[in-house]
VOBA-1610 file (N, C-alpha, C; in pm, whole numbers, padded with zeros to 5 digits, always signed):
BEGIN
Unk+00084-00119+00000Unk+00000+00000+00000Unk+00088+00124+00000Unk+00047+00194-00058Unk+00152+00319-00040Unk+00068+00452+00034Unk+00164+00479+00132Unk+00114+00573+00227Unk+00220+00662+00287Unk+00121+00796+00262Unk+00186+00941+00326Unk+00156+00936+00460Unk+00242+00983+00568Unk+00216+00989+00685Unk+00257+01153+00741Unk+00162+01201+00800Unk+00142+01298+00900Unk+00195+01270+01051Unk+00298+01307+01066Unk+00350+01263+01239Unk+00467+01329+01260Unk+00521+01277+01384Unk+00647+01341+01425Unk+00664+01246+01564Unk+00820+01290+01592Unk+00873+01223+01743Unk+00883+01111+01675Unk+00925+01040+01822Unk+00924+00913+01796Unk+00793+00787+01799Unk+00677+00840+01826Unk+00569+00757+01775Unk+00545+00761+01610Unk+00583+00857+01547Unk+00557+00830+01376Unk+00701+00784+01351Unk+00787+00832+01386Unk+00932+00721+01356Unk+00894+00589+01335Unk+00839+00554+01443Unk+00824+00413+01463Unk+00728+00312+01393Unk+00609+00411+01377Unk+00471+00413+01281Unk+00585+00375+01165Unk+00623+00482+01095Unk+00653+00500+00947Unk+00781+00322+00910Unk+00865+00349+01018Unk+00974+00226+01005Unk+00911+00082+01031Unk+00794+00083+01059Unk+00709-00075+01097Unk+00648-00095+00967Unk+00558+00006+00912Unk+00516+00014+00829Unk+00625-00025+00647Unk+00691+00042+00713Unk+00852+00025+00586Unk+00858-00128+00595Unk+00897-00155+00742Unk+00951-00305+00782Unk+00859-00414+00670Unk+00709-00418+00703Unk+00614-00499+00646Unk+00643-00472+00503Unk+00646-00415+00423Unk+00640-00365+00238Unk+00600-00274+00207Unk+00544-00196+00334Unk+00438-00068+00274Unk+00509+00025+00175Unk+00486+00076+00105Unk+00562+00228+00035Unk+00512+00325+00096Unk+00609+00420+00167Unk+00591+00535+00229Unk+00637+00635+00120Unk+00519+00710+00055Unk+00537+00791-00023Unk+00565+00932-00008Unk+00553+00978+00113Unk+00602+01083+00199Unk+00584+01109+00344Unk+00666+01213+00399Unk+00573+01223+00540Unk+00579+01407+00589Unk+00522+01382+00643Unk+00520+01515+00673Unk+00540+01587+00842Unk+00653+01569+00875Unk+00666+01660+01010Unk+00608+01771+01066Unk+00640+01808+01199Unk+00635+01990+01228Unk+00701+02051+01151Unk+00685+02160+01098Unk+00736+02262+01004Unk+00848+02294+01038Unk+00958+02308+00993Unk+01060+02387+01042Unk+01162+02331+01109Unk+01119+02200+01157Unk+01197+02088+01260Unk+01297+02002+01208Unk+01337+01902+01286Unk+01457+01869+01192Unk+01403+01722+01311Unk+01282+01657+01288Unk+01220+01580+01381Unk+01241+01423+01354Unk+01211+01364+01470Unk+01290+01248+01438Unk+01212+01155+01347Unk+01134+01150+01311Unk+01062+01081+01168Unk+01111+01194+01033Unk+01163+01260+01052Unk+01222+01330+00939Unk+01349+01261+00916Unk+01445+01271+00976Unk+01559+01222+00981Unk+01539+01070+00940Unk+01429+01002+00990Unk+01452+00898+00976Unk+01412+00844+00838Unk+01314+00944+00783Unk+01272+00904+00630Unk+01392+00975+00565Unk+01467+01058+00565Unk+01557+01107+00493Unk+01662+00996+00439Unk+01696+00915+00541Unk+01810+00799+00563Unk+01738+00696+00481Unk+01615+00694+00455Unk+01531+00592+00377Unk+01509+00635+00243Unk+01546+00808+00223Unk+01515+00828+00094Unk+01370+00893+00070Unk+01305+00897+00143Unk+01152+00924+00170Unk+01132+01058+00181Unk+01046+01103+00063Unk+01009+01244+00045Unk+00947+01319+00161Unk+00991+01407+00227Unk+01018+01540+00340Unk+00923+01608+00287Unk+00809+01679+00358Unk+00749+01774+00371Unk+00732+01844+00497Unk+00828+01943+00471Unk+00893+01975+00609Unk+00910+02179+00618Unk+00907+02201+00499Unk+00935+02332+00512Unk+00794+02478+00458Unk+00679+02419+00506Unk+00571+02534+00488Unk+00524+02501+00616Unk+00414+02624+00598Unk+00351+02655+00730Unk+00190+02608+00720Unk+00172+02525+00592Unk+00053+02407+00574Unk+00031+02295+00493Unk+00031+02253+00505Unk-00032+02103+00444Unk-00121+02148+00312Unk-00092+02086+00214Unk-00188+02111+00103Unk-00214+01998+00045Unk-00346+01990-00038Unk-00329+01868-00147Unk-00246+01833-00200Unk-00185+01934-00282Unk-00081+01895-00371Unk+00081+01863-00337Unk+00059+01825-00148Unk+00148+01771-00113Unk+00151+01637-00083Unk+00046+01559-00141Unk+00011+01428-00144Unk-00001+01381-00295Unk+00120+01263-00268Unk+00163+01233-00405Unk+00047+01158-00474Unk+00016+01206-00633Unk-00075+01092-00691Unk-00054+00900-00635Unk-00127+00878-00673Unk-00147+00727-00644Unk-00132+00686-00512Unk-00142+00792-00387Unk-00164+00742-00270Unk-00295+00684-00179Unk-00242+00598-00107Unk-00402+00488-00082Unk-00491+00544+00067Unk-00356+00600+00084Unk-00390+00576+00269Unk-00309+00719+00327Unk-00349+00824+00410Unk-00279+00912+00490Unk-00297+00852+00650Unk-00182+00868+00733Unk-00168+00803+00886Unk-00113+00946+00945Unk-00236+00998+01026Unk-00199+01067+01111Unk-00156+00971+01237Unk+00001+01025+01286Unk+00061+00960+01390Unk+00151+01050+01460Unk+00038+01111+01546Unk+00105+01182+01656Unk+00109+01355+01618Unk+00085+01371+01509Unk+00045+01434+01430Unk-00044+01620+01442Unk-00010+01680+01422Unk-00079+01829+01512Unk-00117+01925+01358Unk-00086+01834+01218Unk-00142+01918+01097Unk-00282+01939+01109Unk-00349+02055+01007Unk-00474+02032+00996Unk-00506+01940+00852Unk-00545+01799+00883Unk-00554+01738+00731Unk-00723+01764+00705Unk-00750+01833+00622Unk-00890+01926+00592Unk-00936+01764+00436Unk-01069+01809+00423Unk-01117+01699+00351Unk-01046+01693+00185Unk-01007+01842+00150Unk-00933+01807+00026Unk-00857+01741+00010Unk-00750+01722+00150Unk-00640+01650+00126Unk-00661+01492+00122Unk-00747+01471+00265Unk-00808+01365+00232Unk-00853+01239+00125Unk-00901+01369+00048Unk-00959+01318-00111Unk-00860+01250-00187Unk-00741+01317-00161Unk-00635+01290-00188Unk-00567+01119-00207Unk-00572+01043-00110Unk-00550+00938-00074Unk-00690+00825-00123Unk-00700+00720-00152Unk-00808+00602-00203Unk-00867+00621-00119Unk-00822+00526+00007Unk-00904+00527+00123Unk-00931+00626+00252Unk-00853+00727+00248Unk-00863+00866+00294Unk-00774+00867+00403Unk-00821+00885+00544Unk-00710+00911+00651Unk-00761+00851+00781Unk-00674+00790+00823Unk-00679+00682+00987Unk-00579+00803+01057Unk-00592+00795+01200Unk-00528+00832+01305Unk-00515+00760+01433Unk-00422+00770+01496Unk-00422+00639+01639Unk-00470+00787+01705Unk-00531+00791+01849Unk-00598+00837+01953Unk-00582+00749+02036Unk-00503+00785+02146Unk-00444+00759+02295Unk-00570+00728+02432Unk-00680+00721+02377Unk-00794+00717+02443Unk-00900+00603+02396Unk-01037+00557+02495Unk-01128+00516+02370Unk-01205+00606+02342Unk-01230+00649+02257Unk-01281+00748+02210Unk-01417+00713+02184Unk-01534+00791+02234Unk-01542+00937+02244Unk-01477+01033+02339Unk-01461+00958+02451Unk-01384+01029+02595Unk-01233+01042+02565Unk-01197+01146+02643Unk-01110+01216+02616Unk-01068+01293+02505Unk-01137+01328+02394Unk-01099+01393+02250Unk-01049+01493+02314Unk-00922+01556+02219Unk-00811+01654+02233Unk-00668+01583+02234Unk-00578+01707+02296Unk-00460+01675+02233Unk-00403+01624+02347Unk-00455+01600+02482Unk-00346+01595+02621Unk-00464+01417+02666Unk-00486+01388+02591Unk-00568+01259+02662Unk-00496+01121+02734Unk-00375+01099+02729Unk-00338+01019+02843Unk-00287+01134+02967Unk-00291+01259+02951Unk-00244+01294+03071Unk-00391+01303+03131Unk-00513+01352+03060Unk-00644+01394+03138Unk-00725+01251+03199Unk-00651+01135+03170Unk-00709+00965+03185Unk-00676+00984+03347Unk-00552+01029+03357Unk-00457+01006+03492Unk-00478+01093+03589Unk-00513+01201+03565Unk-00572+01317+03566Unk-00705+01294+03701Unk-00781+01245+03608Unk-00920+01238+03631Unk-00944+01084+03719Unk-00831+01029+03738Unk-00866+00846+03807Unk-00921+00780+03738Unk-00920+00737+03586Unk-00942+00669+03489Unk-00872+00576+03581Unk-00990+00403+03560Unk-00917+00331+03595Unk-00850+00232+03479Unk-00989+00263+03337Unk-00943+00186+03243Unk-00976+00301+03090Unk-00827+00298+03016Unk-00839+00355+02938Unk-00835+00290+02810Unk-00733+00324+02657Unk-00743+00219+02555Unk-00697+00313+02394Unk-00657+00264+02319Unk-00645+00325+02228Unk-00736+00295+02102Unk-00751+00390+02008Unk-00829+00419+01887Unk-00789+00419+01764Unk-00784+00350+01692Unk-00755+00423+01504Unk-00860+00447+01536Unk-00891+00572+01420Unk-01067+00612+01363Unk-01010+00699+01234Unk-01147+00697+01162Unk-01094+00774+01044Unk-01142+00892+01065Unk-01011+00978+01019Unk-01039+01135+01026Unk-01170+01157+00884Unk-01216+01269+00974Unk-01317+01352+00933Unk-01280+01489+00947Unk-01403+01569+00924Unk-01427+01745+00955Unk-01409+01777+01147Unk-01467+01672+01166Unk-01475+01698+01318Unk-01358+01666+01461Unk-01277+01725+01533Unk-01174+01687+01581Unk-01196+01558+01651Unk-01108+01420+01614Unk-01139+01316+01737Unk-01271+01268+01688Unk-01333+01337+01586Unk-01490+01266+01621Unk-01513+01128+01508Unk-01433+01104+01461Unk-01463+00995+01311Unk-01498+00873+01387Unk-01508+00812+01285Unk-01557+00670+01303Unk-01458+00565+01351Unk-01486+00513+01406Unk-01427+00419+01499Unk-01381+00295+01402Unk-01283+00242+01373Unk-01181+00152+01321Unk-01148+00045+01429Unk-01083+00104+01505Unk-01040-00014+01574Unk-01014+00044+01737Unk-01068-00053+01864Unk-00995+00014+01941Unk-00902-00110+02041Unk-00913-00090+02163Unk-00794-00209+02229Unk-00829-00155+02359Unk-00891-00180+02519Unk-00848-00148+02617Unk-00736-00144+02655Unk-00681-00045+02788Unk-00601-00055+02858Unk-00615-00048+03028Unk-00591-00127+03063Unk-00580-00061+03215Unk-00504+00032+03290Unk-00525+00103+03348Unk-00406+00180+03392Unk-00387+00157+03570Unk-00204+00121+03563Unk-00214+00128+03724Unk-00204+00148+03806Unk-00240+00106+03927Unk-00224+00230+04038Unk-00089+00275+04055Unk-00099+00397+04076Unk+00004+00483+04071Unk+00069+00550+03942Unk+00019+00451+03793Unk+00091+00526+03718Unk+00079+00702+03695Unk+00148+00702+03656Unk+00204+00922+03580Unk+00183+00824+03431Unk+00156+00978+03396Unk+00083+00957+03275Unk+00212+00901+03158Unk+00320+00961+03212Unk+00450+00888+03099Unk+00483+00705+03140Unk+00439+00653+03250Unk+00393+00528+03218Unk+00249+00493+03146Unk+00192+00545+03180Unk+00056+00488+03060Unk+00134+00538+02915Unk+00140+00634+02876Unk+00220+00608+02744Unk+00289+00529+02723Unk+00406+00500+02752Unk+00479+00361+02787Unk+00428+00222+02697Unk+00306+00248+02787Unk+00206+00161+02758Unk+00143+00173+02622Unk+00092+00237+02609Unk+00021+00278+02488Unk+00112+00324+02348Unk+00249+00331+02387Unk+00339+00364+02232Unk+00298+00237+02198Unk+00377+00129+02174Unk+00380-00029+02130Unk+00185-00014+02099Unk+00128-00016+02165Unk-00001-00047+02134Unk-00091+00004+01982Unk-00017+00167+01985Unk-00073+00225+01891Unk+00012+00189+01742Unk+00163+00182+01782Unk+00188+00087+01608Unk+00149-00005+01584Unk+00133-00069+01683Unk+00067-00251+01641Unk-00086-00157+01559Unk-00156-00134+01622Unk-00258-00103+01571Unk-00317-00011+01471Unk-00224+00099+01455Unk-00188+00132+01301Unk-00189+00024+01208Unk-00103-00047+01243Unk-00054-00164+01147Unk-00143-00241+01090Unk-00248-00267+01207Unk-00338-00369+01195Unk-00454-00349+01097Unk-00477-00202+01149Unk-00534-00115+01061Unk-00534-00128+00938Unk-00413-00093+00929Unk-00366-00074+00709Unk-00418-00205+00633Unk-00387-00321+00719Unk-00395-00484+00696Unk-00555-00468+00652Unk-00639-00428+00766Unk-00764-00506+00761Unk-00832-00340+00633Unk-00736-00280+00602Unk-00846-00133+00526Unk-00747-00223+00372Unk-00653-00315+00350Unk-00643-00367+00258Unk-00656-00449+00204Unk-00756-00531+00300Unk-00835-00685+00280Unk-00964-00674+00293Unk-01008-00501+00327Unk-01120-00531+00268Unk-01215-00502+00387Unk-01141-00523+00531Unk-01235-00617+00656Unk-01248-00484+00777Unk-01241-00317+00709Unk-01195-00254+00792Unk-01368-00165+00860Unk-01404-00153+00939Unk-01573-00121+00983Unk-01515+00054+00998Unk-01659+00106+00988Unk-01655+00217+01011Unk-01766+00272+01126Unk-01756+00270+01244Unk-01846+00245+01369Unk-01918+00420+01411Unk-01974+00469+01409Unk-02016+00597+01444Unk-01969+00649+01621Unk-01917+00720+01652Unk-01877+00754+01761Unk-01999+00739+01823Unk-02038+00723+01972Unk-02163+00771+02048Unk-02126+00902+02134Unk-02187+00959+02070Unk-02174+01125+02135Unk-02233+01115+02247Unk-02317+01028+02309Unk-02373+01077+02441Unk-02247+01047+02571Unk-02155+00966+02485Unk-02028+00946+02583Unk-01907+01074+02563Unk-01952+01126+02481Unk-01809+01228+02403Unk-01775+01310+02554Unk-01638+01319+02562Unk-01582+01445+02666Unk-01498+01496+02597Unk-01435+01593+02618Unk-01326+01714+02583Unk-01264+01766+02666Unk-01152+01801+02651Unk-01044+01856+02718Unk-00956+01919+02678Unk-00920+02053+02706Unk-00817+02137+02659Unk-00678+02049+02673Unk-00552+02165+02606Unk-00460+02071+02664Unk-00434+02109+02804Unk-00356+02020+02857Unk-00328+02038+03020Unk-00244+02133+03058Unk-00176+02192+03024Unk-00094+02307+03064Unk-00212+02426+03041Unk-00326+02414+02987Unk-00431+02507+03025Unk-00475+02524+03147Unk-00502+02391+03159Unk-00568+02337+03339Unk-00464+02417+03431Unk-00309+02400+03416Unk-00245+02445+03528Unk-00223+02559+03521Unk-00219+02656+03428Unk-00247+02796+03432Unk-00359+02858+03467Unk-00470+02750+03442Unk-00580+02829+03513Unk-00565+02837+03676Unk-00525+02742+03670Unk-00549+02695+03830Unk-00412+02783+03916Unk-00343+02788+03867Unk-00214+02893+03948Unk-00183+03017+03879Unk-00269+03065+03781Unk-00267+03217+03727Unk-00121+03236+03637Unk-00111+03347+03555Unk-00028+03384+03556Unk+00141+03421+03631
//
């Protein structure tokens, strides 16, 4: 399958090089702007076309004949043109089960809040943040005592496997598209909001 990926750090590093590992063709990727990030570096060393130096994402930065876009970890806005772009359009992993927790700080707001059991998400992006359709998800437990950089821990390994699994079952055919239930949906700023509110300026 050949696929552009949207990410950065080392969760799309890892995304993009698993994905390599299996046969996929990674037809580009696209970092933070301006960065010199470690899924950049790492597609560079692979040869893998960099989209790295504007201040947006466009269609016409998605190469013809692409099947699949993987937001992984990812903070672009991928809007529906681009979308269009790709066969089967765009998956994203989400650190939560989603509907709860949508936003950008959701294993810290799990830990946060005494989540006792949390879980991760592919869903396919849409217009709406966090809100697409449900693909695939996976519980997690979280345990006592963890900080939220052990539940990640937890949840890196979880979300490439399941990327992965993803691409498999959206190329055999076997992949569902589940409607979120909004009567469960929560939201959350990111968390360095919370602590500025709470200790001021």
């Amino acid at each position: 399958m050949n696929i552009f990926i949207c990410g950065q750090r080392s969760f799309g590093k890892a995304v993009m090089l698993e994905l390599h590992e299996r046969g996929h063709t990674i037809v580009g990727v696209a970092p933070p702007p301006q960065e010199n990030d470690a899924i950049a570096i790492a597609a560079w060393k692979l040869q893998i076309p960099v989209i790295g130096d504007c201040a947006k994402l466009t269609p016409a930065q998605i190469p013809e004949g692409t099947d699949l876009i993987i937001a992984a970890h990812s903070h672009w806005h991928i809007g529906e043109k681009i979308m269009q772009r790709a066969k089967y359009g765009c998956i994203g992993f989400h650190p939560s089960l989603l509907p709860r927790h949508r936003g950008v700080d959701a294993v810290r707001w799990a830990v946060a809040m005494g989540d006792a059991i949390t879980g991760g998400t592919v869903y396919w992006l849409n217009d709406k943040v966090d809100g697409g359709d449900v693909l695939l998800q996976t519980p997690v437990f979280i345990g006592r005592g963890w900080d939220y950089h052990r539940l990640w821990r937890e949840m890196f390994p979880l979300g490439v496997d399941m990327l992965c699994r993803a691409v498999d079952m959206i190329a055999d055919g076997t992949a569902p598209r589940i409607p979120q239930d909004e009567q469960f949906a929560t939201w959350e700023p990111a968390y360095e909001k919370r602590l500025l509110a709470r200790n001021g300026p």
